[in-house]
Every structure is written in structure tokens, then in C-alpha cells.
N, CA, C and O atoms as CSV, one atom per row, in Angstrom:
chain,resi,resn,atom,element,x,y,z
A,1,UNK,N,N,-74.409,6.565,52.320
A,1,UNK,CA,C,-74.120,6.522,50.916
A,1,UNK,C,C,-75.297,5.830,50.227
A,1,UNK,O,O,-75.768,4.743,50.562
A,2,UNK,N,N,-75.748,6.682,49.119
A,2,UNK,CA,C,-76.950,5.997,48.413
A,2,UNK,C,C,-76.228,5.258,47.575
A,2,UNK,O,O,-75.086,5.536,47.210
A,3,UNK,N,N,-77.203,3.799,47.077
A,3,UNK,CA,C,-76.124,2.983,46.007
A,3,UNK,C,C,-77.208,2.612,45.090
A,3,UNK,O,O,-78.406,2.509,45.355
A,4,UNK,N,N,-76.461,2.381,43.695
A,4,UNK,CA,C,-77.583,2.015,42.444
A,4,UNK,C,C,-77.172,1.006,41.699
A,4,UNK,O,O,-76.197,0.923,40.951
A,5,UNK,N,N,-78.263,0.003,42.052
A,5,UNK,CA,C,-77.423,-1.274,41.408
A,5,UNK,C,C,-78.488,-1.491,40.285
A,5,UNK,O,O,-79.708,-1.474,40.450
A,6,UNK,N,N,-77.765,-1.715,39.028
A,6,UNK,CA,C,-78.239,-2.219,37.860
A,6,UNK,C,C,-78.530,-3.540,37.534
A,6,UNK,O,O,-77.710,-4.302,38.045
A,7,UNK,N,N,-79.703,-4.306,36.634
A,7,UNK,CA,C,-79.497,-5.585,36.020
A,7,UNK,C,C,-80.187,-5.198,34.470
A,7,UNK,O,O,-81.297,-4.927,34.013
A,8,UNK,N,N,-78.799,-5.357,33.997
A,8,UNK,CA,C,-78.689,-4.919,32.158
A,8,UNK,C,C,-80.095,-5.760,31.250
A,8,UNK,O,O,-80.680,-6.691,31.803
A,9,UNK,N,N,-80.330,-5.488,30.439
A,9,UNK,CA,C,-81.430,-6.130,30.063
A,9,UNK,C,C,-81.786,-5.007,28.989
A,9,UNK,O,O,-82.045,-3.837,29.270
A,10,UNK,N,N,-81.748,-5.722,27.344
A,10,UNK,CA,C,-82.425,-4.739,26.136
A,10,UNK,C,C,-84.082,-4.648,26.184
A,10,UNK,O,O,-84.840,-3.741,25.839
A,11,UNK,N,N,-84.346,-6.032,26.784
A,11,UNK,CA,C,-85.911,-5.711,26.692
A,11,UNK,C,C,-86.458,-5.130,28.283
A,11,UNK,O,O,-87.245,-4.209,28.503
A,12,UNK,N,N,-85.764,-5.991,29.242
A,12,UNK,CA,C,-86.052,-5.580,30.888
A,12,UNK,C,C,-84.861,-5.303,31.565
A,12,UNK,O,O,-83.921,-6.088,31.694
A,13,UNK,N,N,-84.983,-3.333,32.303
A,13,UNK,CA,C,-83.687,-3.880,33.163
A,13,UNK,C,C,-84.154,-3.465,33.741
A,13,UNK,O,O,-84.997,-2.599,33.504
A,14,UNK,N,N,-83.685,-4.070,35.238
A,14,UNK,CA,C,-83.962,-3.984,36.811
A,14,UNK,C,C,-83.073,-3.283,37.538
A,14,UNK,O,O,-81.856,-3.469,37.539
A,15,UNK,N,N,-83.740,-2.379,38.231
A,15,UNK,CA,C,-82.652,-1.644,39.159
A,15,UNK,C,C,-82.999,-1.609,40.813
A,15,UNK,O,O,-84.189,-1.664,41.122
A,16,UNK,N,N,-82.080,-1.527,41.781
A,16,UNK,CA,C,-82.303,-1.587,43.232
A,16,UNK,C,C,-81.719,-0.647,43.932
A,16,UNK,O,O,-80.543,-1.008,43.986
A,17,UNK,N,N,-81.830,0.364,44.514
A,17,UNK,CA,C,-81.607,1.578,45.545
A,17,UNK,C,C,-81.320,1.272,46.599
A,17,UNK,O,O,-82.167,0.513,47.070
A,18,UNK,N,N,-80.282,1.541,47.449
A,18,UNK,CA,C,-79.911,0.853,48.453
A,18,UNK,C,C,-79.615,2.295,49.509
A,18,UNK,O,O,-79.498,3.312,48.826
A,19,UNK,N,N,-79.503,2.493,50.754
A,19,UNK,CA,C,-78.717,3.080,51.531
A,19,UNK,C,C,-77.609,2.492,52.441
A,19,UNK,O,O,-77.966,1.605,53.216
A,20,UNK,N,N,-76.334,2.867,52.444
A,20,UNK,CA,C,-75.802,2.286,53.418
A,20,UNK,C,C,-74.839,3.349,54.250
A,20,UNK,O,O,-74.192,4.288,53.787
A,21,UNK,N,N,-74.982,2.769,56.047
A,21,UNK,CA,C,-74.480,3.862,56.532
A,21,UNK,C,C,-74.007,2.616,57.774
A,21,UNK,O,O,-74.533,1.510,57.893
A,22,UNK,N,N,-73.169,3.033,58.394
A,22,UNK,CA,C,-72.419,2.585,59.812
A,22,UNK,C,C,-72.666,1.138,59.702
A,22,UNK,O,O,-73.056,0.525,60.696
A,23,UNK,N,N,-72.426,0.392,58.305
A,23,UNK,CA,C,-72.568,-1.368,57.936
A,23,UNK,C,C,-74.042,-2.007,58.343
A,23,UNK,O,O,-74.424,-3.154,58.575
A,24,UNK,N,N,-74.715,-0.649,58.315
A,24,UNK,CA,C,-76.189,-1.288,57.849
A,24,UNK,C,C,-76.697,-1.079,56.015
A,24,UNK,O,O,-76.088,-0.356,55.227
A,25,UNK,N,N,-77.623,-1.705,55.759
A,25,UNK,CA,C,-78.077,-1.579,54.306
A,25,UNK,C,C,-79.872,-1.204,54.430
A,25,UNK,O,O,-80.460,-1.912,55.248
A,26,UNK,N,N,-80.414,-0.547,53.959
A,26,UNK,CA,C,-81.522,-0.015,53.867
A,26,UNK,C,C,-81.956,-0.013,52.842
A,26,UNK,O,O,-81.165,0.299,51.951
A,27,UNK,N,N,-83.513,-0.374,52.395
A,27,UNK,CA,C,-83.993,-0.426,50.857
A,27,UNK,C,C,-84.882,0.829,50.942
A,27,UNK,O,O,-85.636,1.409,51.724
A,28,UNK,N,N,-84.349,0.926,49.642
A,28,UNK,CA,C,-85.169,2.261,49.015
A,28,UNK,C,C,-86.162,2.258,48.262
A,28,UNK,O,O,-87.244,2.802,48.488
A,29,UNK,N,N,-85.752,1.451,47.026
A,29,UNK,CA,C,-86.763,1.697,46.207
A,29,UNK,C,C,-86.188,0.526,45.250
A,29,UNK,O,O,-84.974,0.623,45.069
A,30,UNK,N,N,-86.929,-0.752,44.489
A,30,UNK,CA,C,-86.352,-0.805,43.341
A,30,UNK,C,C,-87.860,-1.242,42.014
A,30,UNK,O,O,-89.058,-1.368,42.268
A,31,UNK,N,N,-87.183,-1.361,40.735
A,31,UNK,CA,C,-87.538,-1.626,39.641
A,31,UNK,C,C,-87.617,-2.243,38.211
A,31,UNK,O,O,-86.919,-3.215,37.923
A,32,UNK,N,N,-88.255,-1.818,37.547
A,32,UNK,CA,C,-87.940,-2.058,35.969
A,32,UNK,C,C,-87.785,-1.088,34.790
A,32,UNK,O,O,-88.713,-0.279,34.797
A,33,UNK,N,N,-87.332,-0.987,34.260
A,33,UNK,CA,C,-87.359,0.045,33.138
A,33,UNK,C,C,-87.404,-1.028,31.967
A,33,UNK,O,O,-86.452,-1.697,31.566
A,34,UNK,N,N,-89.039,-1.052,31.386
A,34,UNK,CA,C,-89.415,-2.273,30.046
A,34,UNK,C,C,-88.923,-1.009,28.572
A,34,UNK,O,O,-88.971,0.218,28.653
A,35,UNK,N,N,-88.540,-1.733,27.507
A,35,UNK,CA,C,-88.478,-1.374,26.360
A,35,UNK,C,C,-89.374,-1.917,25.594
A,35,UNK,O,O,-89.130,-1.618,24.425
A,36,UNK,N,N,-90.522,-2.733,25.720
A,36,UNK,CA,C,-91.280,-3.107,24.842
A,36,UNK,C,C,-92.145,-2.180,23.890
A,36,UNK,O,O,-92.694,-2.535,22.846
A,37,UNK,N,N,-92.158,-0.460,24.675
A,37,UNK,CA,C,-92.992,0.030,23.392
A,37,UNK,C,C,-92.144,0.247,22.253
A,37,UNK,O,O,-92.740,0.559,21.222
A,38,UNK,N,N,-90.440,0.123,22.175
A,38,UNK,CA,C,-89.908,0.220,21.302
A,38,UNK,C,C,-90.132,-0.342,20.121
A,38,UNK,O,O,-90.456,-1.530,20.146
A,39,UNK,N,N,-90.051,0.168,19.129
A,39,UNK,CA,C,-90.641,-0.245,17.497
A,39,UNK,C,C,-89.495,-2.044,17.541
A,39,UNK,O,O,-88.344,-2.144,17.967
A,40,UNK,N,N,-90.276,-3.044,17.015
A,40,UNK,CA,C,-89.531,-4.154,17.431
A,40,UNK,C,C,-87.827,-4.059,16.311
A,40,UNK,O,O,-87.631,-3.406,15.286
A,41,UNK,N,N,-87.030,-4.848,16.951
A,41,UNK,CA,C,-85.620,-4.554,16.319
A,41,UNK,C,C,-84.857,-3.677,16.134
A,41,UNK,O,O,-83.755,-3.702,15.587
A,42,UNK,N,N,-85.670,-2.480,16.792
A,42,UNK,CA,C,-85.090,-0.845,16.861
A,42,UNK,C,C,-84.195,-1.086,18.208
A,42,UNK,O,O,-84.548,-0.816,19.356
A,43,UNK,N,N,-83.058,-1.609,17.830
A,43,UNK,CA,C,-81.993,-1.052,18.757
A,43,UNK,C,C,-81.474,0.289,19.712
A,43,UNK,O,O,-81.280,0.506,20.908
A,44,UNK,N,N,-81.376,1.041,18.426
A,44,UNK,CA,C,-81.573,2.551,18.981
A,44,UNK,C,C,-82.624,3.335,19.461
A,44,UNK,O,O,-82.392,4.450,19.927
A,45,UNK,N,N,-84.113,2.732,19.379
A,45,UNK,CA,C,-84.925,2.944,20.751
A,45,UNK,C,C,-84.897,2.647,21.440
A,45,UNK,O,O,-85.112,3.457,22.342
A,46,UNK,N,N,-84.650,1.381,21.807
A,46,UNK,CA,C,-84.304,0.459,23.203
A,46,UNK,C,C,-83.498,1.526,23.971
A,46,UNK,O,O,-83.897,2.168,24.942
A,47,UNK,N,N,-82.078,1.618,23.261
A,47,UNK,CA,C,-81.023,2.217,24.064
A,47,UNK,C,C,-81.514,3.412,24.573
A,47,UNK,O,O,-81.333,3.500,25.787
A,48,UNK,N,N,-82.089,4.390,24.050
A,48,UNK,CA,C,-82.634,5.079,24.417
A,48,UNK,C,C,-83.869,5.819,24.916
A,48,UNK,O,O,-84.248,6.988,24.848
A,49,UNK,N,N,-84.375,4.639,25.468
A,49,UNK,CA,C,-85.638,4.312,26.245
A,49,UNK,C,C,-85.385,3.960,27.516
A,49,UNK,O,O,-86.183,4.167,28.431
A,50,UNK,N,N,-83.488,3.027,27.750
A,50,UNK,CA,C,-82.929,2.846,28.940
A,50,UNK,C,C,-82.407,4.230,28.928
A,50,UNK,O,O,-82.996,4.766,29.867
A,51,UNK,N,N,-81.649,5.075,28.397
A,51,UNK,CA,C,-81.090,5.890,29.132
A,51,UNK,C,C,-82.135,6.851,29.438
A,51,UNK,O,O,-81.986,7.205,30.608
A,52,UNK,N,N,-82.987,7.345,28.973
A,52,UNK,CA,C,-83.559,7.978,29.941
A,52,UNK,C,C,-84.445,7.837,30.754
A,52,UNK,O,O,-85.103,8.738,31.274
A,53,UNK,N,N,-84.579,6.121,31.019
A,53,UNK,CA,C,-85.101,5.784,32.555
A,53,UNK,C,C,-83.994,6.087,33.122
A,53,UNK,O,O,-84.039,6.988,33.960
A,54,UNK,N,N,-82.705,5.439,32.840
A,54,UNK,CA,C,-81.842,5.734,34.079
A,54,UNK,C,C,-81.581,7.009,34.468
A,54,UNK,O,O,-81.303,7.377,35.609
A,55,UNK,N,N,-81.706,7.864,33.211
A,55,UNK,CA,C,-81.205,9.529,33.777
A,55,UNK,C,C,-82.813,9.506,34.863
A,55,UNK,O,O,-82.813,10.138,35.920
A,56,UNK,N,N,-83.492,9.076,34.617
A,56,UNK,CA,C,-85.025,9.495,35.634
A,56,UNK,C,C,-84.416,9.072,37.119
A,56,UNK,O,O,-84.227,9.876,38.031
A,57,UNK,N,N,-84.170,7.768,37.173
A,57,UNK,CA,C,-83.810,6.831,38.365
A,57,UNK,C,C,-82.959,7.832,39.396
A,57,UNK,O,O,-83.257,8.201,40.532
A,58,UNK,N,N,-81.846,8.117,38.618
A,58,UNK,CA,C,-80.837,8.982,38.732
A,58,UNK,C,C,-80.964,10.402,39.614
A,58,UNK,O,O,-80.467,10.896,40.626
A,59,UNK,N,N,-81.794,10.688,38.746
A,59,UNK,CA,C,-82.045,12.429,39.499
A,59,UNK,C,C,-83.381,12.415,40.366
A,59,UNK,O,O,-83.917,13.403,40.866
A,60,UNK,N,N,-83.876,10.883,40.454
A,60,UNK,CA,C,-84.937,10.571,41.723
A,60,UNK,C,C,-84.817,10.671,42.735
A,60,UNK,O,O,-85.428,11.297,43.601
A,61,UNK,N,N,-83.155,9.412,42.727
A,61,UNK,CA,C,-82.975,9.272,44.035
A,61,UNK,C,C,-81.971,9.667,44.351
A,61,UNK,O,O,-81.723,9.667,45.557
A,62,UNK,N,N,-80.778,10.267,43.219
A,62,UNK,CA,C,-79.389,11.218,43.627
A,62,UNK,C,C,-78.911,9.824,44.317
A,62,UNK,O,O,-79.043,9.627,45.525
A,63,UNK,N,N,-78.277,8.767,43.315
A,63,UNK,CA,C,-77.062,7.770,44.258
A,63,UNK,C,C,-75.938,8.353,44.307
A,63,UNK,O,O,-75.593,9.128,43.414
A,64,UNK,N,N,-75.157,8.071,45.389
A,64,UNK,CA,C,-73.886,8.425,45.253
A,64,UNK,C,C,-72.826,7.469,44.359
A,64,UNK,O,O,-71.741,7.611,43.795
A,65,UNK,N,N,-73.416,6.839,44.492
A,65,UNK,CA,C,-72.263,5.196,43.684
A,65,UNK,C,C,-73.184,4.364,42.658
A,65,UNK,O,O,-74.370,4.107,42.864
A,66,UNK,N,N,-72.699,4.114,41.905
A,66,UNK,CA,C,-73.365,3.001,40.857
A,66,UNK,C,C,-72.653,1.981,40.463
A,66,UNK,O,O,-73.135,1.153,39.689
């Protein structure tokens, strides 16, 4: 089972890729997704500067669980 763990963040969020199979854990891959080129106080770039890192993250590594 691939797993996708998030750490929320408007300006930085961090994410970690995990595999786990027969109660082992395996690293995959992890990161940041920054919002700083967002126009400053633009909320609604931010937000949508995270979602489509995460849709990227997402269809990278195909988690099964989040």
C-alpha cells in the first residue's frame, strides 16, 4: 500500500511517500510544495498553487491512502 502523508502549510507544505507491505515501511519520496511565487495576500493563489502540487504528487506516485 502506497501512503501520502501531508504537513498543511499556506506558505510551505511538506509531503512524505511511504510504502508499506507485510509491517515493513519503505521511503519513497518526500517534499515541499512553496507558495511564495503567489502574489503576497492572495489567498486564492496559494490555494491553488497547493492543489495542483498535490494533484502533481498524486498522479506521480498513485497513493493508495492519504
Amino acid at each position: 500500500m502506497r501512503i501520502l502523508g501531508i504537513d498543511p502549510g499556506l506558505r510551505t507544505t511538506g509531503f512524505g511517500v511511504l510504502d508499506a507491505a507485510g509491517g515493513q515501511l519503505a521511503y519513497v519520496a518526500s517534499g515541499v510544495i512553496q507558495t511564495a511565487d503567489a502574489p503576497q495576500g492572495s489567498l486564492p493563489a496559494r490555494l491553488k498553487l497547493l492543489y495542483d502540487g498535490i494533484g502533481e504528487i498524486c498522479r506521480r506516485y498513485a497513493p493508495d491512502v492519504a
